[in-house]
C-alpha positions as protocol buffer text, in pm:
chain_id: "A"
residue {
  index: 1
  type: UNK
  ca { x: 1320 y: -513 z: 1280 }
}
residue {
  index: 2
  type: UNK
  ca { x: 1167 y: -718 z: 1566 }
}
residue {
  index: 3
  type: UNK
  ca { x: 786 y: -710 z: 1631 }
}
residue {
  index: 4
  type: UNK
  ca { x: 874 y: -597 z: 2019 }
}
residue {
  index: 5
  type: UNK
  ca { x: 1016 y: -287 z: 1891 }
}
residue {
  index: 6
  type: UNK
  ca { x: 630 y: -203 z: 1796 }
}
residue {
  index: 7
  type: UNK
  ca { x: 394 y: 48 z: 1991 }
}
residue {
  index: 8
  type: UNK
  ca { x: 149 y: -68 z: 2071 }
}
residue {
  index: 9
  type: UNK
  ca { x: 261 y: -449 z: 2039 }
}
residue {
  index: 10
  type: UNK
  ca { x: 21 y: -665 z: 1883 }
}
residue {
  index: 11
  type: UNK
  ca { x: -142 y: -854 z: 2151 }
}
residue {
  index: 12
  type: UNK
  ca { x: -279 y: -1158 z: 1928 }
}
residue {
  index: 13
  type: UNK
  ca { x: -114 y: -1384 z: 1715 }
}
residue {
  index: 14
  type: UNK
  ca { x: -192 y: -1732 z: 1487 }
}
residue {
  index: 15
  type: UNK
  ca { x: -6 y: -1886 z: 1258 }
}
residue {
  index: 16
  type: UNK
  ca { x: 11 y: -1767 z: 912 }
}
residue {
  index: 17
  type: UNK
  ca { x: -185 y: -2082 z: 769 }
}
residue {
  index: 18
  type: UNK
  ca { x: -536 y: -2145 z: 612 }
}
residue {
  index: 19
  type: UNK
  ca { x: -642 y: -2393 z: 892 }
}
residue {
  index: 20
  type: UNK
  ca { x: -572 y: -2095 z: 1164 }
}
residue {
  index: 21
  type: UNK
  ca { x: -782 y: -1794 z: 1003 }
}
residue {
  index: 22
  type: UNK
  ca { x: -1121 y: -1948 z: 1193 }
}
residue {
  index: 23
  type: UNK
  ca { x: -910 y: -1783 z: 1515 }
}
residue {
  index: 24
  type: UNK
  ca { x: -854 y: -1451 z: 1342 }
}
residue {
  index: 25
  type: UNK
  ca { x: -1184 y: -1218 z: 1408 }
}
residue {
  index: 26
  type: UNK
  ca { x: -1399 y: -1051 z: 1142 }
}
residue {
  index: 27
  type: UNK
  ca { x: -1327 y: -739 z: 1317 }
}
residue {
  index: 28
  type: UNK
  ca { x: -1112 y: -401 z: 1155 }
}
residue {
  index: 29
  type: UNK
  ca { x: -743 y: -378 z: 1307 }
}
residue {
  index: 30
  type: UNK
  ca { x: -423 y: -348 z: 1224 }
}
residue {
  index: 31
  type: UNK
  ca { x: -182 y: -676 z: 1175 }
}
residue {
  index: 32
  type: UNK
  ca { x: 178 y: -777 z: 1120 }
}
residue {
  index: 33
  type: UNK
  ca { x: 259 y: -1048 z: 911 }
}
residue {
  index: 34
  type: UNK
  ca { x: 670 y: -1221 z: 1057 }
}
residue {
  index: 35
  type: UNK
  ca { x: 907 y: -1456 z: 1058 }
}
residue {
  index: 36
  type: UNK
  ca { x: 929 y: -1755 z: 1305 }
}
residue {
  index: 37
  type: UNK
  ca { x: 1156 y: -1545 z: 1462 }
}
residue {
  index: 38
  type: UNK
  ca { x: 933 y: -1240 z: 1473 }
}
residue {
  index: 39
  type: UNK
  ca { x: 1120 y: -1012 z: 1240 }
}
residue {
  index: 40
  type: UNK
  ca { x: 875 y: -764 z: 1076 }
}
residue {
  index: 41
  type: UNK
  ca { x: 806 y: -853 z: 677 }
}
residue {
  index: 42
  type: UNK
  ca { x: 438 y: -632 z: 669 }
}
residue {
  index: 43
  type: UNK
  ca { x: 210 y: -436 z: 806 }
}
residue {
  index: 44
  type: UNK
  ca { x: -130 y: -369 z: 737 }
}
residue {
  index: 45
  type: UNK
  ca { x: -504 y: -270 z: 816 }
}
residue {
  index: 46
  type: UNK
  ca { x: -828 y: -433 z: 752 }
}
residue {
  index: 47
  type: UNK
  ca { x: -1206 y: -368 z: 819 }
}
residue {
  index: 48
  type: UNK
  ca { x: -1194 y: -758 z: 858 }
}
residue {
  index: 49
  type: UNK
  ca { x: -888 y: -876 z: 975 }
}
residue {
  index: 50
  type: UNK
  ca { x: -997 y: -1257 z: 896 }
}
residue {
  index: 51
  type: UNK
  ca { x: -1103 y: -1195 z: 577 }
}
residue {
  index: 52
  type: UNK
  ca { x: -745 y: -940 z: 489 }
}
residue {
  index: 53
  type: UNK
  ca { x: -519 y: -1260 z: 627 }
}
residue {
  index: 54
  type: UNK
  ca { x: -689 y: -1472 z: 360 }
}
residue {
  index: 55
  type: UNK
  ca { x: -594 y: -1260 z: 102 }
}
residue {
  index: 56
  type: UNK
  ca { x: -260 y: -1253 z: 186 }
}
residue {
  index: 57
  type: UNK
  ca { x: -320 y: -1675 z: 173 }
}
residue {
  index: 58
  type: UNK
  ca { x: -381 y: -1632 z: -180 }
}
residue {
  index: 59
  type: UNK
  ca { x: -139 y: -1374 z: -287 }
}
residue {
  index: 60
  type: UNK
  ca { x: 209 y: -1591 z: -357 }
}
residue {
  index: 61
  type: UNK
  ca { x: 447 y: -1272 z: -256 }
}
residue {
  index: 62
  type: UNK
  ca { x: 303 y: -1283 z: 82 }
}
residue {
  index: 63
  type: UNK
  ca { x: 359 y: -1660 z: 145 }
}
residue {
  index: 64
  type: UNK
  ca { x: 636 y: -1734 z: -48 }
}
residue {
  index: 65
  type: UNK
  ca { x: 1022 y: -1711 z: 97 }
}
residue {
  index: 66
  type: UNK
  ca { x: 1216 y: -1350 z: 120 }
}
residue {
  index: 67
  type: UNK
  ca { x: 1569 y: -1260 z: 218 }
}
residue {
  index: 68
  type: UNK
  ca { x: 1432 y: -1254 z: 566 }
}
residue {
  index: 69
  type: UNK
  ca { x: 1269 y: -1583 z: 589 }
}
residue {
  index: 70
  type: UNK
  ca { x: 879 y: -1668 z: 523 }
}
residue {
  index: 71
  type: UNK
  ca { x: 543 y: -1527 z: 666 }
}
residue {
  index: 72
  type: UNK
  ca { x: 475 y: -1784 z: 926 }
}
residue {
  index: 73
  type: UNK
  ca { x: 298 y: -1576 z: 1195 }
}
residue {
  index: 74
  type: UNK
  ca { x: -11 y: -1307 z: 1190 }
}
residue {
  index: 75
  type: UNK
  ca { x: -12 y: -1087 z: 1470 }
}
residue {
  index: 76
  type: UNK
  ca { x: -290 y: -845 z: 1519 }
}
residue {
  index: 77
  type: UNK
  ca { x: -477 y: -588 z: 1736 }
}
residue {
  index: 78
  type: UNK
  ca { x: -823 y: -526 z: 1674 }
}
residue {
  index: 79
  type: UNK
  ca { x: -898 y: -143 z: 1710 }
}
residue {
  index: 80
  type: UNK
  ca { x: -1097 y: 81 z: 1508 }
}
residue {
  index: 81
  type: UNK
  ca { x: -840 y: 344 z: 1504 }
}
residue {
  index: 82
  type: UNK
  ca { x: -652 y: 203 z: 1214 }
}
residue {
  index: 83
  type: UNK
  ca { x: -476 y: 447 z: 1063 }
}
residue {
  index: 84
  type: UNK
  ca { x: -338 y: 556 z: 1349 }
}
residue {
  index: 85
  type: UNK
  ca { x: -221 y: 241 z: 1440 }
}
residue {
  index: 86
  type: UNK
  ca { x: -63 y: 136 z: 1064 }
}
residue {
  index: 87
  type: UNK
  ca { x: 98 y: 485 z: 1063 }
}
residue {
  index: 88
  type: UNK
  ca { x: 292 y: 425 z: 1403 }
}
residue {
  index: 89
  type: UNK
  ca { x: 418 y: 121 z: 1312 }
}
residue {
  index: 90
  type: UNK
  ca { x: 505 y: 201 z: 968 }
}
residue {
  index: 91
  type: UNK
  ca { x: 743 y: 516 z: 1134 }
}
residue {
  index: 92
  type: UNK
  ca { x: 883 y: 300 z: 1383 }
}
residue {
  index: 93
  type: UNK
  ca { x: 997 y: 72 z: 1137 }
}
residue {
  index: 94
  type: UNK
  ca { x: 1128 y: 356 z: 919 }
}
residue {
  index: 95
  type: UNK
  ca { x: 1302 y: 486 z: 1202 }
}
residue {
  index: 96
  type: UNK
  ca { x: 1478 y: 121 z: 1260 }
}
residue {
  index: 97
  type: UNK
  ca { x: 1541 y: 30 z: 928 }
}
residue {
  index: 98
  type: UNK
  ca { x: 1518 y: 317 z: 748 }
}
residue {
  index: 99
  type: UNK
  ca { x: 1295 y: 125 z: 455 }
}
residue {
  index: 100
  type: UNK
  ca { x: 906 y: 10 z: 462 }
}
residue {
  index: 101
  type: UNK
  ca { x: 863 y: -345 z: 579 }
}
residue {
  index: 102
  type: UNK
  ca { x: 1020 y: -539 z: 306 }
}
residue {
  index: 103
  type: UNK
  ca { x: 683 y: -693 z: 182 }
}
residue {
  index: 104
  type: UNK
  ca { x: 509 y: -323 z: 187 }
}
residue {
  index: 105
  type: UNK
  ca { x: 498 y: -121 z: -131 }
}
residue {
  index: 106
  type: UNK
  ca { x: 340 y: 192 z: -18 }
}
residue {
  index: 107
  type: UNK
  ca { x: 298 y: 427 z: 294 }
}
residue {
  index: 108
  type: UNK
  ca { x: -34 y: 457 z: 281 }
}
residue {
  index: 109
  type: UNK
  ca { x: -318 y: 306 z: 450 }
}
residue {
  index: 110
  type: UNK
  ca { x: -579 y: 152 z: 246 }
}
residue {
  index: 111
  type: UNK
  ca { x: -869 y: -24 z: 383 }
}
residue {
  index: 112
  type: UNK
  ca { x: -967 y: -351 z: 283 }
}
């Protein structure tokens, strides 16, 4: 699935790297992590969305090549509504696909 098939689109992005995360803000919203070509591979929530996309820096599933291509981009929306947020996109990409984001394990929202 394609990032612009989410609602409400993530209006930020930076690139999925450790010398971009000084752009990301310390501040809880919900993120997308895609390829180059913006298909959807995860989505997530964090109280801290900078510190969240350095975890996923050190975690080796999240940077390391799928069947869909590799995590380059980090698109986020800060809100503090972000289980509302996570849960949307996580059904519209149900709907599409009819799986979870290939890089998401559960369907529920855990804050981090």
């Amino acid at each position: 699935m394609n990032l612009s098939a989410l609602v409400p689109l993530p209006p930020q992005c930076e690139g999925f790297k450790r010398n971009r995360e000084r752009f990301v803000p310390e501040k809880p919203g919900c993120y997308v992590l895609t390829t180059f070509s913006n298909v959807v591979l995860y989505v997530g929530l964090a109280d801290n969305l900078r510190r969240r996309m350095n975890g996923h820096l050190d975690d080796p599933t999240k940077t390391s090549e799928t069947k869909l291509g590799r995590a380059v981009l980090f698109h986020w929306i800060e809100s503090p509504d972000t289980n509302k947020i996570e849960r949307t996109w996580m059904n519209i990409h149900l709907q599409h696909e009819g799986v979870l984001p290939l890089l998401n394990k559960v369907y529920s929202p855990t804050h981090t």
